[in-house]
C-alpha positions, 0 to 999 in steps of 0.5 A, spaced: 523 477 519 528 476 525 533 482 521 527 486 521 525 486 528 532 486 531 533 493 527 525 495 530 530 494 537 536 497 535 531 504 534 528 504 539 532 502 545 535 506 549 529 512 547 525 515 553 518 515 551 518 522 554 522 526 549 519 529 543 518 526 537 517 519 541 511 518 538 513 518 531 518 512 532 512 508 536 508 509 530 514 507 525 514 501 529 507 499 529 507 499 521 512 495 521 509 490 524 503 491 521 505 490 515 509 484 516 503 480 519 500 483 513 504 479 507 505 474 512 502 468 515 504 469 522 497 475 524 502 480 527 498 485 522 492 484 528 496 485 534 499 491 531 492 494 530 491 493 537 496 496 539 495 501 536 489 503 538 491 502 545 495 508 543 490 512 540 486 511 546 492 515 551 494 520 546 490 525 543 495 525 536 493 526 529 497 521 526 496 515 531 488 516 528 491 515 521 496 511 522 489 506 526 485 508 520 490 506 514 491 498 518 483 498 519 482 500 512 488 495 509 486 490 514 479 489 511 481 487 505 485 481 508 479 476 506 480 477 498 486 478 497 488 470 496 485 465 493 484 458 496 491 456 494 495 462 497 496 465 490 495 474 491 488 477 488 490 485 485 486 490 488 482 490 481 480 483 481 478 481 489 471 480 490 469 486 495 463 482 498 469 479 502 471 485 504 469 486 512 464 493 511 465 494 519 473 495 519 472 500 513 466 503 516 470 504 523 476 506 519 473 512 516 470 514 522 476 514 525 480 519 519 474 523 517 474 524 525 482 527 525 482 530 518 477 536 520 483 537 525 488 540 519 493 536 521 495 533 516 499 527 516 502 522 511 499 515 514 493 520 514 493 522 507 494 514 506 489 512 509 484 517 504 488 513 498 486 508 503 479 509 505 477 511 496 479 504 494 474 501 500 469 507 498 468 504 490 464 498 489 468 496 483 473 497 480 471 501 474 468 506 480 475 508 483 475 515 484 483 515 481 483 523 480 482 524 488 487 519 488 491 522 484 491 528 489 492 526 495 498 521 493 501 529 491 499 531 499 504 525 501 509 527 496 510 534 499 509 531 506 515 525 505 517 526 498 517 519 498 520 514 491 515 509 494 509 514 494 512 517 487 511 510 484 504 509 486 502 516 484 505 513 477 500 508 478 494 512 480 496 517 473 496 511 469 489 509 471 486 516 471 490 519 465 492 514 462 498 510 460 501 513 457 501 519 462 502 513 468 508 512 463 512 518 463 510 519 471 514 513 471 520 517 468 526 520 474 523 514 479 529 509 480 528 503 476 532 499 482 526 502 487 522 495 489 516 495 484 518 499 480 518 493 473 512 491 476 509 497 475 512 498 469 509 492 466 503 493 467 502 500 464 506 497 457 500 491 458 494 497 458 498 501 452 497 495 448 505 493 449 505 486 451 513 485 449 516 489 453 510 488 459 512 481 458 519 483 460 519 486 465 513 481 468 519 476 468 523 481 471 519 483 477 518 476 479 526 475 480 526 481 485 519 480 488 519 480 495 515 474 497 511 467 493 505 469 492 508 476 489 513 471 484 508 467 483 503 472 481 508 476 476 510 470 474 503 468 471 503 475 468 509 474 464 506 467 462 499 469 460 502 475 455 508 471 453 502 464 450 498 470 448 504 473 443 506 466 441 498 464 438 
């Protein structure tokens, strides 16, 4: 954590705020905040929120609205997204009864309010991945072809291999597997996540060998405890289910 904020000062000093492309940096480091207060125990993810509606509140720009939607939209699932034991919930499996209706509603209003602008931006086009999740009442009910669409409006916004992986994810969901699979081919197996991925795709093709795996071998680079344990539960329960 200290690594990481000391690279967010590294970048940031030094910079007048009065130069164009300022925003974009401020932003940059807003997501970085809030995504360490978001996996972690300290609740950096609420002050990051606040800033940045602070933000949002003396500049007219686009992508300050979606970089506000996309944390109020990730933010209200907080509740279901560990059990009582610490131990991580997927999206698939949380109880959407815990997720706060409030923050979700704002979040969409703020994005509907600067996609009619057509200005599009990535953390727009995240937080319309975003808000398509918040908008399904089960899991089954995942609108995973519009999903599928707006993670191509980021590829060609950052060509990101993050981004790249996830649409393999969203493929999977919507075409099936095997078509998630063969998204899959070309992406870096070293990026983060990538195993993971690759295992539970294998798992709903019907092949726990290999889904096992690659299970076990996600947990070794997973970034934190609570993904480890997750992943490693994962590659246990398929590795009992071959044994019997």
């Amino acid at each position: 954590m200290a690594q990481r904020i000391s690279r967010a000062k590294r970048t940031v000093s030094g910079v007048r705020f009065d130069q164009l492309g300022d925003v974009a940096t401020v932003l940059r480091v807003l997501y970085l905040v809030f995504n360490e207060g978001y996996g972690g125990s300290i609740d950096l993810a609420a002050e990051a929120i606040r800033l940045t509606r602070q933000l949002a509140a003396v500049t007219n720009h686009e992508e300050v609205a979606g970089l506000l939607a996309l944390m109020l939209l990730h933010h209200a699932r907080r509740p279901a997204r560990n059990r009582s034991d610490g131990s991580l919930v997927p999206l698939a499996e949380q109880d959407r009864s815990l997720w706060d209706t409030c923050l979700i509603a704002e979040g969409v209003d703020v994005l509907q309010a600067t996609l009619i602008r057509d200005r599009l931006g990535e953390f727009q086009a995240q937080a319309a991945i975003a808000a398509l999740h918040a908008d399904a009442r089960t899991a089954e009910e995942t609108d995973w072809v519009q999903i599928v669409e707006w993670y191509d409006e980021l590829l060609r916004l950052t060509d990101s291999p993050v981004a790249r992986l996830n649409r393999a994810v969203a493929v999977g969901e919507a075409d099936g597997p095997r078509a998630g699979l063969a998204a899959l081919e070309g992406i870096d197996p070293a990026l983060p996540r990538h195993a993971a991925a690759a295992a539970y795709l294998h798992e709903r093709d019907g092949d726990p060998v290999i889904a096992a795996r690659l299970y076990t071998e996600a947990a070794r680079s997973a970034p934190n405890l609570p993904e480890r344990d997750h992943l490693t539960r994962q590659a246990a329960r398929l590795n009992a289910r071959l044994r019997r």
